[in-house]
N, C-alpha and C positions, 0 to 999 in steps of 0.2 A: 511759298510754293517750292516745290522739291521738282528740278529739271533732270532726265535724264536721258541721255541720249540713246536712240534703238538702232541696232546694228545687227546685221549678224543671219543665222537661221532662228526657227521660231523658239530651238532650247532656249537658245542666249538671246533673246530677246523676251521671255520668260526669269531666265536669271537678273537680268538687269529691271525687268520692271518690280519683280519681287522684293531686289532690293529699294527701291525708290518706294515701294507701298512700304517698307518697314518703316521709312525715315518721317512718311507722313501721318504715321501712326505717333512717335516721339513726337511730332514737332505738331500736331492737329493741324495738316493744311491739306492741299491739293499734292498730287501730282502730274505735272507734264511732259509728256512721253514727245519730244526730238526726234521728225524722223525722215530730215533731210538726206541721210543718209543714201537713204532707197533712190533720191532722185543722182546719185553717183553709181553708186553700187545695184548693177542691174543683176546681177547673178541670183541676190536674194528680193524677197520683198516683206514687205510690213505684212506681217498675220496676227497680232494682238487682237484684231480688230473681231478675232472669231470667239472671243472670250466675255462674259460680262464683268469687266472691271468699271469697277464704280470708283467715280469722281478721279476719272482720269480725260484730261486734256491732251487732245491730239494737235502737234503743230506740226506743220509742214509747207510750202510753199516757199523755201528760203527764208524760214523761223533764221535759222542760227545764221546767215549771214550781217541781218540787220542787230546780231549779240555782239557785243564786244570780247565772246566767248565763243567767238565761230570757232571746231574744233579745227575745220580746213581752212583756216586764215596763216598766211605768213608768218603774223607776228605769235599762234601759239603754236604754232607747228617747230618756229625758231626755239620757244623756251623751253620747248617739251626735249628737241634736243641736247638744250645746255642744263636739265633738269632744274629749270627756273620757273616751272608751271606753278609751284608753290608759291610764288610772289603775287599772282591774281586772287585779288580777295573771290572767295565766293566758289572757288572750283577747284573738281577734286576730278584727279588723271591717275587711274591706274597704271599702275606701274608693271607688277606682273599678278600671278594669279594666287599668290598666295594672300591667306587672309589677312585683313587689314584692319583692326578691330578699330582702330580712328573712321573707318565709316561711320558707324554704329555711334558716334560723336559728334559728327555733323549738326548743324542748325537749318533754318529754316535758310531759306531764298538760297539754294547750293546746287549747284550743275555739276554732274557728273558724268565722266565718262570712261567706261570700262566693262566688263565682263562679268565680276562678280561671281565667277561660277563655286557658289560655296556658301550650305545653308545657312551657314552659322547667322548671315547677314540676316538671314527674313523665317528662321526657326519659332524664334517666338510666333508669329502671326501665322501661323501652319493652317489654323483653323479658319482666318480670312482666304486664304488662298487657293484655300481645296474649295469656298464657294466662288472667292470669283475664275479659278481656271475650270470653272462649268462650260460648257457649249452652246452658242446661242442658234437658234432654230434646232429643226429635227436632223435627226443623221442620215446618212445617204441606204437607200436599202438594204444594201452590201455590208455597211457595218451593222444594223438591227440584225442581219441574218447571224452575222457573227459574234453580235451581242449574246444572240439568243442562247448559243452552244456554248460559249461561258459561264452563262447564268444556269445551264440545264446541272441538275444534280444527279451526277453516275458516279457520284464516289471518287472520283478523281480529281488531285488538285488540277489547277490550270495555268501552267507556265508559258509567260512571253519571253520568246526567243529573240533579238533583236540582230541582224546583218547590215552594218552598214559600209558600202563601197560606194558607188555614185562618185563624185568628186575624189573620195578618199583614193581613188584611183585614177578616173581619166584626167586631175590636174596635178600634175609633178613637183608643184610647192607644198602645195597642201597635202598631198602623199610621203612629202620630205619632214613636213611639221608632225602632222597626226600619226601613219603609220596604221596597219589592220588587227584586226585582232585574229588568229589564224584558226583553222579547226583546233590546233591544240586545245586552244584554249577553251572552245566550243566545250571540246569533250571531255575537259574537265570539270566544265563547270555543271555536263549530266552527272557524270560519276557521281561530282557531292550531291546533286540534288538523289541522285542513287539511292547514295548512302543516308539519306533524312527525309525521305519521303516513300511511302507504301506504292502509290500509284498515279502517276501523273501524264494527262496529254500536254503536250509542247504545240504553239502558238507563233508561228514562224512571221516574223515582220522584217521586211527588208525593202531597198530601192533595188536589189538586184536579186527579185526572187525567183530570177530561172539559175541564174548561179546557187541559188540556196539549194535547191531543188534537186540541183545535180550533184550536190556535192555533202549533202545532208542525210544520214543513215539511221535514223535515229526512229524507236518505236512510239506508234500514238501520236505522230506527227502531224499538223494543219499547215497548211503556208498561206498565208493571209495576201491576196491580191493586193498591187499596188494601185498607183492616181486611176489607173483605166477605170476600178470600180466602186472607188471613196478618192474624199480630199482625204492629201497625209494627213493634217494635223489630228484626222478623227482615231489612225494611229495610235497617239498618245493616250488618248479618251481609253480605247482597246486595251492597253498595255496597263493601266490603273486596273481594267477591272479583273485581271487574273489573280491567284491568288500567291504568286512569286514571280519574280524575272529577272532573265540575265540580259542584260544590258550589255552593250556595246562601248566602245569608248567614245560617246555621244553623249552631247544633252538633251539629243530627241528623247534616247529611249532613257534619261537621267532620267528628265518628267516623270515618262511614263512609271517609272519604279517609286520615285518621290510621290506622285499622286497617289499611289496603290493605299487604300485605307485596311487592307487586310492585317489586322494585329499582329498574326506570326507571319507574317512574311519573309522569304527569303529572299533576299537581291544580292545576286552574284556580279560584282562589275572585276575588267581587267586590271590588274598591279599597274601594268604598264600603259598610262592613257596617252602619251604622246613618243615620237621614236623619236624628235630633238631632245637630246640631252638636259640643256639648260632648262625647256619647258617641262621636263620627265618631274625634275628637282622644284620645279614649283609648284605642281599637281597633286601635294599628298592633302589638299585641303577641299581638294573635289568630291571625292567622295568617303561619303558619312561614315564614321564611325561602326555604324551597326553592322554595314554591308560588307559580306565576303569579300577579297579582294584573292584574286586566281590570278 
């Protein structure tokens, strides 16, 4: 059985199971999704649970304290300092966010904990993934209404715009880490869609959409309501079914461009996904290849 610990918002708790279904694909077993974390970490909570993933195991209730692999235990919080985590058979500790193709090596019965924000880990199984990151029940009426005007055919592509502030703003570590991505950037990334597209409505997704709203000039424009009239994750659902999108320096709206099945898709993400330095230089593995980088 392939353990892996869930942490995080729902991108990176999506990053990290994706990798744990690759490993149980190599290795034919199970995967266990850890997710003591939620009972520390109250800012975020466990949303996996909105997805059909098959033959995955949910532990929680102080799973990892009765491990010898507790992540919040003394003695690996100690080795993780002296970079002696390597000594415990069985467990693999990220280090930073560049790729690490010794995941992809792993064996059976291995606990992992980390991010993993980076296909290369779970590429091959693209095709298991886009079924199990399906939706389980029906969507909120709010997002059918805004199904609909996606799926309606007027000739125009349909681009998701994606703003994310929320935390990225009102908590000052995480504004120190991540950093915004600014209108420049916005407005480059119409230009090129500009300059490769005849005619296109924009699809505005954000947690701060009266700031979008007010600060947003752009023609053919929709702003998509926030929790007041969907759950976010349905969001992501949204952001697949358009026919290009520009992402933010997020793994929400990563998803939502990774899911997108449209063949010519365009996905615009920012150069600069983190404003720490150190993390800036270990980010070139986040996003793919294919996608523009502005």
């Amino acid at each position: 059985m392939i353990t892996i610990r869930i942490n995080g918002g729902l991108g990176n708790q999506m990053f990290q199971y994706a990798t744990a279904k690759y490993l149980t694909f190599k290795c034919n077993t199970e995967v266990l999704l850890d997710i003591d974390e939620f009972n520390l970490y109250k800012l975020r909570k466990f949303e996996l649970d909105k997805y059909n993933l098959e033959y995955a195991i949910i532990k929680e209730n102080n799973f990892s304290t009765q491990k010898v692999l507790n992540p919040n235990s003394s003695f690996i919080k100690t080795l993780k300092i002296f970079r002696l985590e390597k000594l415990v058979k069985n467990y693999y500790f990220e280090r930073n966010l560049l790729f690490d193709k010794k995941v992809l090596q792993l064996g059976d019965d291995n606990y992992l904990e980390g991010f993993f924000q980076c296909e290369k880990y779970f590429y091959n199984i693209r095709q298991v993934l886009l079924k199990e990151f399906t939706l389980k029940g029906e969507l909120s009426e709010y997002s059918r209404h805004i199904k609909e005007k996606l799926n309606k055919k007027n000739g125009h592509k349909k681009v998701s715009l994606h703003i994310r502030r929320g935390d990225y703003i009102s908590n000052n570590t995480t504004n120190i880490v991540h950093g915004l991505c600014d209108i420049d950037y916005y407005n480059k990334a119409i230009s090129y869609l500009n300059n490769n597209l005849e005619i296109f409505d924009i699809y505005v997704f954000s947690d701060d959409i009266s700031w979008a709203k007010e600060n947003l000039q752009y023609k053919n424009i929709y702003f998509i309501e926030n929790e007041t009239k969907k759950p976010a994750h349905e969001d992501i659902y949204l952001m697949s079914l358009c026919d290009c999108n520009i992402i933010a320096n997020s793994s929400f709206s990563w998803w939502g461009a990774w899911l997108n099945q449209n063949k010519e898709k365009i996905v615009i993400a920012p150069k600069k996904w983190f404003s720490d330095s150190k993390m800036q230089e270990e980010s070139e593995n986040i996003v793919p290849e294919k996608w523009v980088k502005l």
